[in-house]
Structure formats: C-alpha cells, structure tokens
N, C-alpha and C positions, 0 to 999 in steps of 0.2 A: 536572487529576484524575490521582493518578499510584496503581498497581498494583502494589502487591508481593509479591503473595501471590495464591492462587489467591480467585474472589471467584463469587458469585452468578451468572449469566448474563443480559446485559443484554435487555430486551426486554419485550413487554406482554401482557397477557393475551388473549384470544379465540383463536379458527382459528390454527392454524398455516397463514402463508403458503407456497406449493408452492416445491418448490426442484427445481433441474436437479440430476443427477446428479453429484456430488461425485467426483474423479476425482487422482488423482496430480497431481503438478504438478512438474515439470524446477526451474522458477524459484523457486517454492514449497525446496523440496529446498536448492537454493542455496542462499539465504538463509537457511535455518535452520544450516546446514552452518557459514557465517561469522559466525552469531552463535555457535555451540556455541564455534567456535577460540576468538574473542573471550574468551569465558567459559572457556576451557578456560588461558588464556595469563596469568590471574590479574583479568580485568576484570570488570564488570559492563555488559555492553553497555547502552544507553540507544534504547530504541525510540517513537516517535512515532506514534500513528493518526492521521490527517487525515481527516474524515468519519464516518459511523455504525460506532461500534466494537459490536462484539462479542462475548457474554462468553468464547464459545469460541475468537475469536482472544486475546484477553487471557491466557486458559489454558493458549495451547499458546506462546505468547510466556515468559510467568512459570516457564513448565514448561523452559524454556532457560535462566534465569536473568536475565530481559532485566528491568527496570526497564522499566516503561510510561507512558508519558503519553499522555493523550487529549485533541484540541485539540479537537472540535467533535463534534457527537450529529447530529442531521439538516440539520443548513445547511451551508453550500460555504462553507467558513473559505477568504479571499484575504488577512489578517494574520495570522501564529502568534505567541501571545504568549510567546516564549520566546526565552532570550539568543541568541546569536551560536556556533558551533560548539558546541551543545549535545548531540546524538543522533548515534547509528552509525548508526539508520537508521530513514528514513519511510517509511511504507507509507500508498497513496493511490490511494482506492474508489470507480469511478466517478463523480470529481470532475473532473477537466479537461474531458469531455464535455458537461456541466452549464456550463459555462462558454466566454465568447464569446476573441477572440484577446489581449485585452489583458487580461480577468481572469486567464486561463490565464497570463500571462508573471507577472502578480503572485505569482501562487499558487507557480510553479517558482521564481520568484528568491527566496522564503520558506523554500521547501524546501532552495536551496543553502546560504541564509545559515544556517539551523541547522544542520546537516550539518557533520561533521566533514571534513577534507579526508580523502576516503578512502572516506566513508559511502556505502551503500548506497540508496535508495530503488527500491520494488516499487509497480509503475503496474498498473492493470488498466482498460482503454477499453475500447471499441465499433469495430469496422473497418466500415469503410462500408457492407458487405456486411450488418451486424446491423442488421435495423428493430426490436426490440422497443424501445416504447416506456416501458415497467414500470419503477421506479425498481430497483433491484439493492442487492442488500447483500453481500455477503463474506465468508467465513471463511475462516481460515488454521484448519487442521487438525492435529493433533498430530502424522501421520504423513508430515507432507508435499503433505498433499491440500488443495485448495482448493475449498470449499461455495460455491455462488448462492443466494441467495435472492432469490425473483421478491416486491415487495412489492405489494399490493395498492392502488397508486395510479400515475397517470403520474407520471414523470420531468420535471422542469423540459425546457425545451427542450434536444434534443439536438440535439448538435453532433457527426460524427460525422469525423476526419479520417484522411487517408491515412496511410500509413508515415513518408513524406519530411515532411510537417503536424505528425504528434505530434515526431519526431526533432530538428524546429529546433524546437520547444516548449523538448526538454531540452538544447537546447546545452551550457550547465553541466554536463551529464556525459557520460560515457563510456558507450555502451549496451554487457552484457555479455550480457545474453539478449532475445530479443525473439520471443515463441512464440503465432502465432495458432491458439485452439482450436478444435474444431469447432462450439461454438455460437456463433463470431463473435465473440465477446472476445478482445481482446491481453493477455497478460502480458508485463511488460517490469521488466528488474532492469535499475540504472542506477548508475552510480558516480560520487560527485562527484571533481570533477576537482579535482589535487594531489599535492600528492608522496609523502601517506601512503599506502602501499598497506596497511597491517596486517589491516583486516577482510579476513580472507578473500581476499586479492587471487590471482588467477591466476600465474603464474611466465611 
C-alpha cells in the first residue's frame, strides 16, 4: 500500500481510545531532520511502516516528501514483501516486544535487507520497568512530537527486554539515539550499517 499524497486517517469508528500525552521527541526530530536533507538534496526519500500505520503519521511523513509504504495493519509482519535495499527508512511500533528471540531476529534481518546501506530505522519498545499490558499505537506528529495511543485490548504477550537484549537484537546497525521516556517506552533511531552515510549522517 503506498501514500503519496496526503489521505483520510486510518482508523474506526466508536470511542476514541485514551492516549498519554504527546510530547516532543529528540529522536522523533532526527529523523524527520534526515529525511527533510534527503528531500532537500534532490531525492524522494522512501519510508516503510512495519505495524499499525496511522493516518496521521502517513501525513506528517507525505508532508516531508517521503513516499510511503505500509507492510502490515494489526499483525506483527516477520516477512516484508518488498526488494532488497528498497527504503531510507523503517519505522517499527511496538513490534519486537510482541515477538519471542527468533521471531524478533527474523523481523530485524528484513528490516536490514530493505534498508539502504545508510538507512535509518525508528524502534519504539517497552523497558522492563513498563508493565502496561494495552496494545499501543503510535504517531509521528508534524512537529516532531510522538502520540501513544493506549488501545482498548491486551497486547499479544509481552516480551519486555533490557538495553544490552534489544542492542544485540539490532547488531545490523549502528545505534545513534537511544532515549528512555518517562512512561517506560524506548525510542531508539538506528542506522544500518555501510558505507553510505548520505541520509542525514553525523560528521
């Protein structure tokens, strides 16, 4: 399913489910920052969801210039059907959690293999410290800011691992942020490893 233009908000009718306070985000910022250059240097960056996309991250993605594609709606995709260095960058919502040690390595060696050498991927987990059981959803926000939404069902089992547990997960990349919030969620921006530094790389 790919986005190229701003589109409807994905989601379903009844109750608004409750959400934590949407808040700035460091990592958040980054990544929008190296997709802007991307786009600024004559490209069309290529962006992947992996999980429950949302209409208002698709908006604030399309509102950069990113091309989107969306691999999976409420199930934990462990195959991406898409070539070999395809995307500048995946973004991936509470999906490794959801997932035991060997699914989890399936899912990150999917994420290197479309990955550009150089590309980015935006993790957000659970630090062992967070018991909410609530499955979560995500937004990336226009200004940098990143929305929760608390969904009205439990979560597959959670798996909930330490610093050193997720870090050998992403061997494949170079961790460049890794920022725990105050309600017990990691964000982590990750760069796959290679020799293209062009998105946005650091000096």
């Amino acid at each position: 399913m790919l986005f190229f233009r701003r589109r409807d908000r994905v989601g379903s009718c009844g109750p608004a489910p409750p959400r934590r306070r949407p808040g700035r985000s460091e990592v958040v910022a980054h990544l929008q920052r190296a997709l802007l250059s991307l786009r600024r240097g004559g490209g069309q960056p290529r962006v992947l969801l992996t999980g429950p996309p949302t209409g208002r991250t698709i908006d604030a993605l399309t509102a950069l210039g990113c091309r989107v594609s969306v691999e999976a709606d409420d199930r934990t995709p462990v195959t991406i059907e898409h070539p070999d260095a395809t995307f500048d960058a995946v973004l991936g919502f509470d999906l490794l959690d959801q997932l035991d040690d060997r699914q989890a390595r399936r899912l990150v060696a999917e994420w290197v293999r479309v990955l550009k050498e150089g590309g980015l991927l935006f993790v957000v987990a659970r630090a062992p410290h967070e018991r909410t059981d609530d499955a979560l959803r995500f937004e990336v926000l226009p200004d940098g800011g990143l929305a929760v939404e608390v969904r009205p069902r439990r979560a597959a089992s959670i798996r909930r691992r330490g610093n050193a547990g997720l870090e050998r997960l992403l061997a494949g990349f170079e961790i460049e942020e890794h920022f725990l919030r105050r309600d017990g969620l990691r964000e982590l921006l990750a760069r796959r490893r290679g020799e293209d530094r062009a998105l946005g790389a650091r000096p």
